[in-house]
KEKOL-622435 format. One record per residue (C-alpha): residue number from 1; residue in one letter; x, y, z. Coordinates in nm, 4 decimals, always signed. Layout:
BEGIN
NUM/a/X/Y/Z
...
***
This chain:
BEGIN
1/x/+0.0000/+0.0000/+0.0000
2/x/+0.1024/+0.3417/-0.0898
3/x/+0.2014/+0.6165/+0.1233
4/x/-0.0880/+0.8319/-0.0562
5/x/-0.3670/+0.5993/+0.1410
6/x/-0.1944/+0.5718/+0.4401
7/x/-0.3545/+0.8544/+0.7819
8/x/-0.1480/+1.1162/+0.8262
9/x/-0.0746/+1.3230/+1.1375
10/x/-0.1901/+1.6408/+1.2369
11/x/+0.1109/+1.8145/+1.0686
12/x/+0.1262/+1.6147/+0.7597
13/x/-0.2619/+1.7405/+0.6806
14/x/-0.1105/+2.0737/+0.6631
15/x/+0.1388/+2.0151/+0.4297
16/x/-0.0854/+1.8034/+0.2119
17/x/-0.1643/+2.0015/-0.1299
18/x/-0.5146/+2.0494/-0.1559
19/x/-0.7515/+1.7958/-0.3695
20/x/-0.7834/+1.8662/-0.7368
21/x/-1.0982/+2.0792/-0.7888
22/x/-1.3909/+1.8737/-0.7681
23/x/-1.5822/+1.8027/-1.1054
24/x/-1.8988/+2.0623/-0.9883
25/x/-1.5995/+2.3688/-0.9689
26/x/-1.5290/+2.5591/-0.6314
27/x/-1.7712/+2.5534/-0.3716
28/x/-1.8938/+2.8991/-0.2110
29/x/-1.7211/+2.9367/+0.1268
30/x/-1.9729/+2.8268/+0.4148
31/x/-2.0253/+3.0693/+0.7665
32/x/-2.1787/+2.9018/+1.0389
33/x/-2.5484/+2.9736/+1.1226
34/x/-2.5526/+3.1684/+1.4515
35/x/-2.8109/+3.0178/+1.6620
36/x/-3.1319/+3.2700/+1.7073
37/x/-3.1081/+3.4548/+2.0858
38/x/-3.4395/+3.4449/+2.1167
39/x/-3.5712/+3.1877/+2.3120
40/x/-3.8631/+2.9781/+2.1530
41/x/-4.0147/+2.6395/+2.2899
42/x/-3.9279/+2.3399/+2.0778
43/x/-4.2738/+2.1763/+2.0161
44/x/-4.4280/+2.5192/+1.8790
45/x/-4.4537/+2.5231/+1.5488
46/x/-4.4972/+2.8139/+1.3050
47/x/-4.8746/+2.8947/+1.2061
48/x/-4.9880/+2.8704/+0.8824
49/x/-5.2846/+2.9266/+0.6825
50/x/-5.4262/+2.5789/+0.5234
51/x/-5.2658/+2.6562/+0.1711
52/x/-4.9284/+2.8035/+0.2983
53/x/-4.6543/+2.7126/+0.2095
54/x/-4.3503/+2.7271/+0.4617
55/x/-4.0719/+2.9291/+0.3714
56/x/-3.7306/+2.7499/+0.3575
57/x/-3.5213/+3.0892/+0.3781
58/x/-3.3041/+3.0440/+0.7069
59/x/-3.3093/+2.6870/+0.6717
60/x/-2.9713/+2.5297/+0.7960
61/x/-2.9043/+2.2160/+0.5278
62/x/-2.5704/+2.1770/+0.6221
63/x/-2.2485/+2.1774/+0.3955
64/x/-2.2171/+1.9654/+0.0752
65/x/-2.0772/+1.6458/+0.0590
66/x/-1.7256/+1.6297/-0.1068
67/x/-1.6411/+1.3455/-0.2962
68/x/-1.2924/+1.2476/-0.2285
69/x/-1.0652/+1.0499/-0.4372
70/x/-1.0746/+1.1798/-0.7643
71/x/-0.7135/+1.2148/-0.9003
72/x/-0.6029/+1.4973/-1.1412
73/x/-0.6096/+1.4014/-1.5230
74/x/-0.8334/+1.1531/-1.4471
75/x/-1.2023/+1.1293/-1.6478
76/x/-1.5118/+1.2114/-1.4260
77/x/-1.6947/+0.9234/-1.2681
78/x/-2.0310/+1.1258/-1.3439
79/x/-2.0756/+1.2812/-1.7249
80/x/-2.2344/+1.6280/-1.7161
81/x/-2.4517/+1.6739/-1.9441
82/x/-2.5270/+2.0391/-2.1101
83/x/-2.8490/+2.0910/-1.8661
84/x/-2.6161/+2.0716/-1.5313
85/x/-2.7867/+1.7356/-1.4439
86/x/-2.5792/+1.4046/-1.3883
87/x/-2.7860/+1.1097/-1.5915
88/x/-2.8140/+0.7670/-1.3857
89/x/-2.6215/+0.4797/-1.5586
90/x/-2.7572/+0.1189/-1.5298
91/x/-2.5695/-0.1786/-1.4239
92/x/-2.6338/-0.5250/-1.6101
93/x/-2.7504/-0.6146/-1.2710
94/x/-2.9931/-0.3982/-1.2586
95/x/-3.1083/-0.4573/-1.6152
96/x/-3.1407/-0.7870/-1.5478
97/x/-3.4136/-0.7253/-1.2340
98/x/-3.6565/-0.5278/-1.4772
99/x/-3.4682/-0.1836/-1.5450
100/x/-3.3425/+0.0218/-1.8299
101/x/-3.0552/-0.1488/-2.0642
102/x/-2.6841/-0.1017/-2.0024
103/x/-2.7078/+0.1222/-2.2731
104/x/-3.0185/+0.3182/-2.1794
105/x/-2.9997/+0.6382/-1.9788
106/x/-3.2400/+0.8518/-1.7644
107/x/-3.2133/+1.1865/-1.6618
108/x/-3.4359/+1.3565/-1.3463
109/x/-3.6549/+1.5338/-1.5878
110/x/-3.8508/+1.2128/-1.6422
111/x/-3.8167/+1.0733/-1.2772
112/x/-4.1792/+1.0993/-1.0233
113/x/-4.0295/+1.1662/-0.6959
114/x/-4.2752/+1.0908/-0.4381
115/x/-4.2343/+1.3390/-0.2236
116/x/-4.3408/+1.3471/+0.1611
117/x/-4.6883/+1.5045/+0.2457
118/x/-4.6256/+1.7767/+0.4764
119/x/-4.9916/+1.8510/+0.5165
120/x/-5.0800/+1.6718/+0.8175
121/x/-4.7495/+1.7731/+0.9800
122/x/-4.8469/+2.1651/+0.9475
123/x/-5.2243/+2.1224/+0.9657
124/x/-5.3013/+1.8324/+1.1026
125/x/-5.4890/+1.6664/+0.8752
126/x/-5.4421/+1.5274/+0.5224
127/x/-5.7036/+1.5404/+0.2107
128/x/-5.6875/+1.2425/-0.0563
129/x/-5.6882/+1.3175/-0.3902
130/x/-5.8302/+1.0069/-0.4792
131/x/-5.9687/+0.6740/-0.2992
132/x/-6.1223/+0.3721/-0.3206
133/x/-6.4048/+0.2150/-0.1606
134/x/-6.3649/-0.1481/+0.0775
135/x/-6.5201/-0.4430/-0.0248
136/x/-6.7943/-0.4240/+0.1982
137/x/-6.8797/-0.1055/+0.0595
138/x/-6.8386/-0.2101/-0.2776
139/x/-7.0984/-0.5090/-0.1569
140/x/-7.2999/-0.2321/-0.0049
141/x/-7.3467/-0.0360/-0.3258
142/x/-7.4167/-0.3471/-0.5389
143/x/-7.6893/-0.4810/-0.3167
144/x/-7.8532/-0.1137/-0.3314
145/x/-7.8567/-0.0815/-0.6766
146/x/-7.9945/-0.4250/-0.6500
147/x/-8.2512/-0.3411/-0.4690
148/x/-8.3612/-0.0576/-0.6741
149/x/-8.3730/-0.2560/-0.9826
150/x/-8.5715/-0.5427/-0.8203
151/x/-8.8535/-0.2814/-0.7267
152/x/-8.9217/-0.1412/-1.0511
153/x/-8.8758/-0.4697/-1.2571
154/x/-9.0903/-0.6286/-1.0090
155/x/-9.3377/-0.3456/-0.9953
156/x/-9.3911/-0.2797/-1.3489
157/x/-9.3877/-0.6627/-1.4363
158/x/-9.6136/-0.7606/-1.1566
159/x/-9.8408/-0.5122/-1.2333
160/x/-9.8829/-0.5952/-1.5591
161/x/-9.9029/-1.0249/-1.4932
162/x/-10.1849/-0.8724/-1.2191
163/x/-10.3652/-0.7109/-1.5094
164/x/-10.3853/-1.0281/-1.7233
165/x/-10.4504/-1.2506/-1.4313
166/x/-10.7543/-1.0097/-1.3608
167/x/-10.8907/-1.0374/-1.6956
168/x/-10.8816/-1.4010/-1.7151
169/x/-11.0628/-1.4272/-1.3520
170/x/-11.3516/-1.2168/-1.4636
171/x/-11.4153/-1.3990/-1.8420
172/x/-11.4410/-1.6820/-1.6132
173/x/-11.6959/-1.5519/-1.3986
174/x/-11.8574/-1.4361/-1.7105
175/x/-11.8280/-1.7551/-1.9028
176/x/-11.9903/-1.9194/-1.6179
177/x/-12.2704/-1.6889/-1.5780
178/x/-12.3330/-1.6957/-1.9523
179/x/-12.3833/-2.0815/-1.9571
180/x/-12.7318/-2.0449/-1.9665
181/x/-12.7918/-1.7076/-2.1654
182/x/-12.9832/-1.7582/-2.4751
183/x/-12.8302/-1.7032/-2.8461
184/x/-12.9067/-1.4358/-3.0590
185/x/-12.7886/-1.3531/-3.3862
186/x/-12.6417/-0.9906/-3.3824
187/x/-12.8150/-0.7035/-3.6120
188/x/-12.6503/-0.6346/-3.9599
189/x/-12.5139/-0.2897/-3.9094
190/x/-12.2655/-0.4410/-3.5986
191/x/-11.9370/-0.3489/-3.7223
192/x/-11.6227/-0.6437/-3.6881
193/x/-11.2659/-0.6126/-3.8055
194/x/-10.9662/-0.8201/-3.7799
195/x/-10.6487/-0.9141/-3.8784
196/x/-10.3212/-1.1665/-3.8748
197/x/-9.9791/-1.1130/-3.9723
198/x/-9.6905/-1.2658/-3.9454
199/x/-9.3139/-1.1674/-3.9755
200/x/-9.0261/-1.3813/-3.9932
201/x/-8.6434/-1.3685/-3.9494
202/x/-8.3534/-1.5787/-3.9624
203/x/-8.4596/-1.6489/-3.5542
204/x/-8.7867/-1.7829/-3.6849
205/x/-9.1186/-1.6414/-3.7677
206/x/-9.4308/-1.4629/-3.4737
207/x/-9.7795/-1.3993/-3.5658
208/x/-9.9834/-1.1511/-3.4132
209/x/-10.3567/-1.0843/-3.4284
210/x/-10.5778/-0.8216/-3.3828
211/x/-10.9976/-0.7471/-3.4123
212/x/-11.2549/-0.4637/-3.2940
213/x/-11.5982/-0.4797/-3.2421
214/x/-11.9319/-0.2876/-3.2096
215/x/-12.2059/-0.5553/-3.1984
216/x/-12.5691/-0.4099/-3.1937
217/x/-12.8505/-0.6285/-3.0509
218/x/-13.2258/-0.5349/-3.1103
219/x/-13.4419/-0.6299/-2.8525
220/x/-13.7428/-0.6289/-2.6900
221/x/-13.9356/-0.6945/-2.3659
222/x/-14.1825/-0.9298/-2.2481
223/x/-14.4253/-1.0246/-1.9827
224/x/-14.1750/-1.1091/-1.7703
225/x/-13.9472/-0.7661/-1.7423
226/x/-13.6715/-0.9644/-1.9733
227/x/-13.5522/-0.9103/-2.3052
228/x/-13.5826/-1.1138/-2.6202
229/x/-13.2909/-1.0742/-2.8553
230/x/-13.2509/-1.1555/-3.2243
231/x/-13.3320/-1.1154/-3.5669
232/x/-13.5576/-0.8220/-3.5914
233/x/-13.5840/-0.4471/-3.7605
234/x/-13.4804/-0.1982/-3.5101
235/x/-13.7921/+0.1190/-3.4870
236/x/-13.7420/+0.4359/-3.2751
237/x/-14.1523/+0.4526/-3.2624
238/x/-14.1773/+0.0668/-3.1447
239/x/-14.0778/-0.1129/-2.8606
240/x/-13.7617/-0.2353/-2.9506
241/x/-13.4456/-0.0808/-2.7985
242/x/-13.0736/-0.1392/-2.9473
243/x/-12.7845/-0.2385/-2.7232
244/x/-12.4523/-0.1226/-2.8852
245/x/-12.1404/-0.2979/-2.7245
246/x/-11.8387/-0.2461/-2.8008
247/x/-11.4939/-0.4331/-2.7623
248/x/-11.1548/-0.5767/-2.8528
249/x/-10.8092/-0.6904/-2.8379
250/x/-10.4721/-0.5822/-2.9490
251/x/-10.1242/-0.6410/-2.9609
252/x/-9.8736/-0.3621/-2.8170
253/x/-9.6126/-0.5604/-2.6047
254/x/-9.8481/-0.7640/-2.5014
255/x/-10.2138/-0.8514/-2.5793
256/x/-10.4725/-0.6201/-2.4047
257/x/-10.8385/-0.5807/-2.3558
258/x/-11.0499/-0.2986/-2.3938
259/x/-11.4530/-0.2745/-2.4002
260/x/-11.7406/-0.4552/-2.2204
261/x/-11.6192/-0.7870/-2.2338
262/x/-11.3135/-0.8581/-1.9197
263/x/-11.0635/-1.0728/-2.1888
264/x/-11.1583/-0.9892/-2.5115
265/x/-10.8428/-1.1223/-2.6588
266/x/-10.9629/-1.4703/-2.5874
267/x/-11.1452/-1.4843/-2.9236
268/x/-10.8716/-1.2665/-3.0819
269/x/-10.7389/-1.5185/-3.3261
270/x/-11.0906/-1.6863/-3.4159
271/x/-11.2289/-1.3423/-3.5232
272/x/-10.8882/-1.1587/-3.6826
273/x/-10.9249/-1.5052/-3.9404
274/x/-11.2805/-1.5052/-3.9989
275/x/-11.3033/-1.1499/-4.0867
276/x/-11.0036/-1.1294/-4.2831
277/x/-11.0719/-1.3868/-4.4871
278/x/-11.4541/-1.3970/-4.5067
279/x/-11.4952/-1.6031/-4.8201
280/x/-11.4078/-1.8806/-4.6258
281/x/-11.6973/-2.0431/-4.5228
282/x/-11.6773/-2.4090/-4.2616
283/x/-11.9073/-2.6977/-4.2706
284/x/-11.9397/-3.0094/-4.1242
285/x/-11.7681/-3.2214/-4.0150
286/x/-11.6262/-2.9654/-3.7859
287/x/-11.3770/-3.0021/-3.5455
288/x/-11.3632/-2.8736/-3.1824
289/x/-11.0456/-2.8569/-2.9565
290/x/-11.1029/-2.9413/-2.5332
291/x/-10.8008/-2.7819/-2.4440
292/x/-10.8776/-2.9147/-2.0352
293/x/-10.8550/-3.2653/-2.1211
294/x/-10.6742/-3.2515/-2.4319
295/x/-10.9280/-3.4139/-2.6653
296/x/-11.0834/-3.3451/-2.9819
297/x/-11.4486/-3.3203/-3.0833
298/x/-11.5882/-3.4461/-3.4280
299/x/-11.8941/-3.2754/-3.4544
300/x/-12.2015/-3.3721/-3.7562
301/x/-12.4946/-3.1916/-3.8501
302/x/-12.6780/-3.5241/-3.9990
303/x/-12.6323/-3.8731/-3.8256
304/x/-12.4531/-4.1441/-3.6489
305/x/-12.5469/-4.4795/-3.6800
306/x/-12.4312/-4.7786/-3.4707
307/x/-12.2539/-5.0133/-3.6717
308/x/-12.4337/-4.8292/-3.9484
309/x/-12.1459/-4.9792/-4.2057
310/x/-12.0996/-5.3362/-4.2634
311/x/-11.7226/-5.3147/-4.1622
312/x/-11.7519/-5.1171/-3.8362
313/x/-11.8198/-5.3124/-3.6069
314/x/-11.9001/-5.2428/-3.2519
315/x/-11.8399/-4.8699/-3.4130
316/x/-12.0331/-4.5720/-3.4654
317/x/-12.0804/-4.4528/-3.8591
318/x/-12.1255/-4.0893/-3.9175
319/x/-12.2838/-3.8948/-4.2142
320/x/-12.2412/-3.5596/-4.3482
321/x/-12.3854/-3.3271/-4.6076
322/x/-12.6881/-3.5062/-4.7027
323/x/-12.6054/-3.8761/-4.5983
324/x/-12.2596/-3.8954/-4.7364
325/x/-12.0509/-4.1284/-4.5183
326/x/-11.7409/-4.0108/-4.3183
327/x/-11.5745/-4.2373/-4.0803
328/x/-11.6585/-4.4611/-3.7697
329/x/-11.5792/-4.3435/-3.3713
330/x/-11.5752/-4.5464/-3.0841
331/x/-11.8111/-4.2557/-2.8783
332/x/-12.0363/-4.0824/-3.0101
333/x/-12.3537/-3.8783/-2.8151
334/x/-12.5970/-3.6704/-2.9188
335/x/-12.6632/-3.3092/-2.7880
336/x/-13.0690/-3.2334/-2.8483
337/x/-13.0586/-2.8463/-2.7833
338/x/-12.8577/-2.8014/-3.1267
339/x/-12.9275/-3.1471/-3.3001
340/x/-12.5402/-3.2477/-3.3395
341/x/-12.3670/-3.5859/-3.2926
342/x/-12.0167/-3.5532/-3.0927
343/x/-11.8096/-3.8098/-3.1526
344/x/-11.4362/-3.8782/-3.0290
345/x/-11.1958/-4.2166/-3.0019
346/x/-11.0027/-3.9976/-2.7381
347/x/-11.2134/-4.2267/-2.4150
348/x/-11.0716/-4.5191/-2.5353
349/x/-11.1560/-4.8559/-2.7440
350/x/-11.3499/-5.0097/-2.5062
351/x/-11.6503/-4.7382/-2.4517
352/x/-11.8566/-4.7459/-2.7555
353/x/-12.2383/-4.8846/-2.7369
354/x/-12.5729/-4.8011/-2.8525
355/x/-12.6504/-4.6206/-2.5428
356/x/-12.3424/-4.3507/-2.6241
357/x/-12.6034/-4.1279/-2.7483
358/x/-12.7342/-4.0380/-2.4644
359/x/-12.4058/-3.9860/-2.2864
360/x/-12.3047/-3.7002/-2.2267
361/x/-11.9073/-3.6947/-2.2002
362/x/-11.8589/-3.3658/-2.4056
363/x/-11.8337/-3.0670/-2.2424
364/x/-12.1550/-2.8368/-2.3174
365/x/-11.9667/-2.5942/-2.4486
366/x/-11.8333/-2.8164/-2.8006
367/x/-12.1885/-2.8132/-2.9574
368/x/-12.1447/-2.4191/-2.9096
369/x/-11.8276/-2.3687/-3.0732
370/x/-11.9506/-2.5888/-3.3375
371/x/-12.2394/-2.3318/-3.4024
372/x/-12.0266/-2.0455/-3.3526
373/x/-11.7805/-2.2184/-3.6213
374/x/-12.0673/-2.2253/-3.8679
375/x/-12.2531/-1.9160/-3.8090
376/x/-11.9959/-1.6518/-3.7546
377/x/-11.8237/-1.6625/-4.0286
378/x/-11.9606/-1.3147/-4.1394
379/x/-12.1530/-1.0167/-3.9778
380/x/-12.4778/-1.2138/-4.1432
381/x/-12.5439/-1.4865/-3.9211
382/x/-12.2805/-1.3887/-3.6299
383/x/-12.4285/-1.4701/-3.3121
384/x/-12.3336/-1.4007/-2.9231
385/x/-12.4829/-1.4702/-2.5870
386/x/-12.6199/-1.2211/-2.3879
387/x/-12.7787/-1.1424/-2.0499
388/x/-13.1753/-1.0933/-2.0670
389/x/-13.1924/-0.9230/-1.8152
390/x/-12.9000/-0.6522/-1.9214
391/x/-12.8320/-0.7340/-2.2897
392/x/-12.5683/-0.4695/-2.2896
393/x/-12.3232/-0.7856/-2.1120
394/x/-12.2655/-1.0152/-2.3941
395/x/-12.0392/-1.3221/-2.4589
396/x/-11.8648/-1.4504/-2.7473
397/x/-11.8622/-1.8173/-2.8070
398/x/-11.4887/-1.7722/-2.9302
399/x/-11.3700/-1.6306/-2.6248
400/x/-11.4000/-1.9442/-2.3590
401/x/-11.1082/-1.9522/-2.1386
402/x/-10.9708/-2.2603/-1.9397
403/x/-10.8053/-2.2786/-1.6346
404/x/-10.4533/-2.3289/-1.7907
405/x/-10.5342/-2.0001/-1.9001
406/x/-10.3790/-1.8490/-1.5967
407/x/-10.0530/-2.0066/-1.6427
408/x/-9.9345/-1.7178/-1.8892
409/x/-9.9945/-1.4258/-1.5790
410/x/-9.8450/-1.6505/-1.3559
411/x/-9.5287/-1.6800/-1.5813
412/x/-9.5686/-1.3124/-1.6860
413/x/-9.5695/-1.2147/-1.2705
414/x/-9.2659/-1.4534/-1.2146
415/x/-9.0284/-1.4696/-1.5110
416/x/-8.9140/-1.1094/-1.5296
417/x/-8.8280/-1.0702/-1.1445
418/x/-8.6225/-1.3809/-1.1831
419/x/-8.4165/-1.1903/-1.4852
420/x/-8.4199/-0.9355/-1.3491
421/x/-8.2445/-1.1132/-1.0401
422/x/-8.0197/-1.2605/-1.2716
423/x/-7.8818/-0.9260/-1.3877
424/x/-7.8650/-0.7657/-1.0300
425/x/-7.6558/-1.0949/-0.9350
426/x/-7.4260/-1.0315/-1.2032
427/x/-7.4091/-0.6307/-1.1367
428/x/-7.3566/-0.7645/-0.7669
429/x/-7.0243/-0.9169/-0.8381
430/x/-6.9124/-0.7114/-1.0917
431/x/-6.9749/-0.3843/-0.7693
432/x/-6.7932/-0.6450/-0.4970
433/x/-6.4760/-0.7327/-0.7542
434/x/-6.3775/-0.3586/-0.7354
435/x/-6.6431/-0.0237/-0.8036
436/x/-6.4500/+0.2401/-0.7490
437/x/-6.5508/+0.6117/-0.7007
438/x/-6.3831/+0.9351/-0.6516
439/x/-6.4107/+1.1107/-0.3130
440/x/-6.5502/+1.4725/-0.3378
***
C-alpha cells in the first residue's frame, strides 16, 4: 500500500496540497449559522394558513458532501450533461431485475419523486386526492342498486301479470254466468274487423292478431221484465231498444283488452281469421279442440249410426252433407238443444255402445263452438250470448277460457323478477370485484 492511502498526522494534513478541484468547480465558502437569541419552545410550530406554504429561507441544510478520491487528469466518474444534471447509468444487474438497458440512460426530468406530504405535519390533517371504496362497501353499493332494480322490474312486471290474471278471472266468472244465456244472432249494421300477420327472421317467424268490435242487438221486452234478442228491424216509434257494445283486443307488447267484455283477446285469433278472410266459409264435419282434457271433438250436422257400415263393427258410422258417409268413432252422443252428434276415439276402445247417445261426455260448451264455427263466419249470421236481463253484457262463443289459461300471468308475474335477479346478481359481483368512485 502506498504512502498516498496511508492517515497522516496532524502536521502532515497541513502540508498536504489540496484535492484537485472537484468536477462541480469551487464551492462557495460556508459561515456558520448563529443560533437565534431568542428563546422559543421546541414543540411550537410556526402557524400557517391551510394553503401556505412554509418558507425554507433560514433553513440550515448543512455543507455539501465532497467526494474524495478523484485524481487529477483523471475522467469524471459522473458525465455532465449540457443541462447541469448528472444522468443515472444502469448496471447489467440492474437490467437484469426489470430496469433500463446497459445502454439506456435517464435523466431527473422524467423521474416521479414521491415526495413526503407535509400537510398533516403543518395542519393536522391530510385530504386524498383520490380513494377507493372497501369491499364491503363495494358489496354495499351493489346490493342497493340491487334493490332498486328489483322494485321497478318487479313493480312494473307484476303489475302488468296482475292485469292479465284479472282479466282471465272475470271472463271466467262471465263464461260461467253466460252458460245459460240464450243465443241471438247480432243485427246487420254491428261493425267487426280483424287481422293476422306474421313476420319472420332468420330467428324464426311470430304472428300476431288483432280485431274490434261494435255488436248491436235489437231487442225487446216481455211479460216477464226480460228481453228477447234476435233477428228483428230496429224502430225508434216501437218497442224495440238497441244495445250497442263495443270491444276488442290488441297487440302492443303484449295482448290487451279494452270494451265490455273482461278478456276480449280470448277470441282474438278466431275473429282476426274469420273477418279477414270472409270467403271462407266451414261446414261439417267440424272439429272442436277441449283444451282441459286434451281431446278433440268431431262434430255432424246429420247422423250417427251404430254399426251403421258393414265393416264397423261395434263402431259408430257418421254422415255428413246429405247422408254422405265419413268415418266410424268409438263414442259418439248426441246433444238435443242443437241437433249435433259428438263423436271422439279420445275415451278409449273399449266405450262405444248403442246407449253412447245419450251420454253425455262432451263438455256443453263443443256443440257451441260448433255453431259459432258455422254461423260466424260473417256479420250475417254472427251470433253471441247475452244477459236478458241486461243485454248490454254479452259473450262470445270464441272467447271461452280454461283454467290453464292463468298459467301465462303466472309466468308473466314470475319470469321477469327472476331476470331481473339474474342481472342484479351479475351487477352484484361485478360492484364487490372492485367499483371504485372518486371522493368529493
Amino acid at each position: 500500500m502506498t504512502d498516498e492511502f496511508l492517515p497522516k498526522s496532524d502536521s502532515d494534513k497541513e502540508e498536504t496540497s489540496p484535492l484537485s478541484t472537484p468536477f462541480w468547480g469551487s464551492l462557495p465558502e460556508t459561515k456558520p449559522v448563529e443560533p437565534q437569541t431568542q428563546d422559543m419552545p421546541v414543540d411550537i410550530k410556526p402557524e400557517l394558513s391551510q394553503n401556505e406554504i412554509p418558507d425554507t429561507a433560514g433553513f440550515d441544510f448543512g455543507p455539501l458532501p465532497i467526494i474524495t478520491g478523484i485524481e487529477e487528469n483523471q475522467e469524471p466518474a459522473v458525465e455532465i450533461n449540457p443541462e447541469g444534471i448528472p444522468p443515472v447509468e444502469m448496471t447489467a444487474v440492474e437490467t437484469a431485475q426489470g430496469g433500463l438497458t446497459p445502454n439506456e440512460k435517464t435523466t431527473f426530468e422524467n423521474q416521479d419523486f414521491d415526495f413526503p406530504d407535509f400537510s398533516k405535519e403543518i395542519h393536522g390533517s391530510t385530504v386524498s386526492k383520490k380513494g377507493s371504496l372497501s369491499t364491503t362497501q363495494n358489496k354495499q353499493i351493489g346490493l342497493a342498486i340491487c334493490a332498486v332494480f328489483i322494485l321497478i322490474g318487479t313493480s312494473l312486471f307484476f303489475g302488468i301479470g296482475y292485469s292479465h290474471y284479472t282479466e282471465v278471472s272475470e271472463q271466467m266468472d262471465l263464461q260461467e254466468r253466460a252458460k245459460d244465456w240464450p243465443i241471438a244472432v247480432i243485427n246487420n249494421s254491428s261493425e267487426i274487423y280483424g287481422e293476422q300477420s306474421e313476420s319472420c327472421d332468420e330467428d324464426g317467424c311470430t304472428s300476431s292478431a288483432w280485431f274490434r268490435a261494435e255488436i248491436k242487438l235489437v231487442c225487446t221486452t216481455n211479460e216477464t221484465g226480460t228481453y228477447l234478442c234476435g233477428e228483428g228491424v230496429y224502430d225508434q216509434n216501437s218497442t224495440t231498444e238497441m244495445f250497442t257494445i263495443e270491444m276488442g283486443c290488441e297487440n302492443r307488447l303484449r295482448y290487451r283488452s279494452y270494451g265490455d267484455m273482461p278478456y276480449a283477446c280470448a277470441a282474438v285469433w278466431d275473429l282476426s281469421y274469420h273477418f279477414q278472410y270472409e270467403d271462407i266459409f266451414f261446414t261439417f264435419p267440424i272439429g272442436v279442440w277441449d283444451d282441459s282434457n286434451y281431446n278433440e271433438w268431431v262434430v255432424y250436422d246429420e247422423t250417427c249410426i251404430w254399426e251403421g257400415e258393414s265393416d264397423d263393427v261395434e263402431k259408430w258410422s257418421c254422415y255428413y252433407d246429405g247422408g254422405y258417409y265419413d268415418t266410424w268413432w268409438h263414442y259418439c252422443e248426441f246433444d238435443e238443444e242443437y241437433g249435433y252428434w259428438l263423436c271422439t276415439d279420445g275415451l278409449g276402445d273399449d266405450v262405444g255402445s248403442p246407449d253412447n247417445k245419450d251420454g253425455d261426455e262432451a263438455p256443453y260448451w263443443i256443440a257451441e263452438r260448433a255453431y259459432a264455427e258455422i254461423s260466424n263466419s260473417g256479420i250475417d249470421g254472427f251470433v253471441v250470448k247475452y244477459n236478458p236481463e241486461n243485454p248490454s253484457e254479452i259473450f262470445l262463443l270464441e272467447a271461452r277460457v280454461e283454467s290453464f289459461d292463468y298459467l301465462n300471468p303466472i309466468l308473466g308475474m314470475a319470469i321477469p323478477p327472476i331476470i331481473t335477479l339474474f342481472v342484479c346478481f351479475r351487477f352484484y359481483s361485478w360492484a364487490a370485484r372492485g367499483f371504485q368512485t372518486k371522493s368529493e
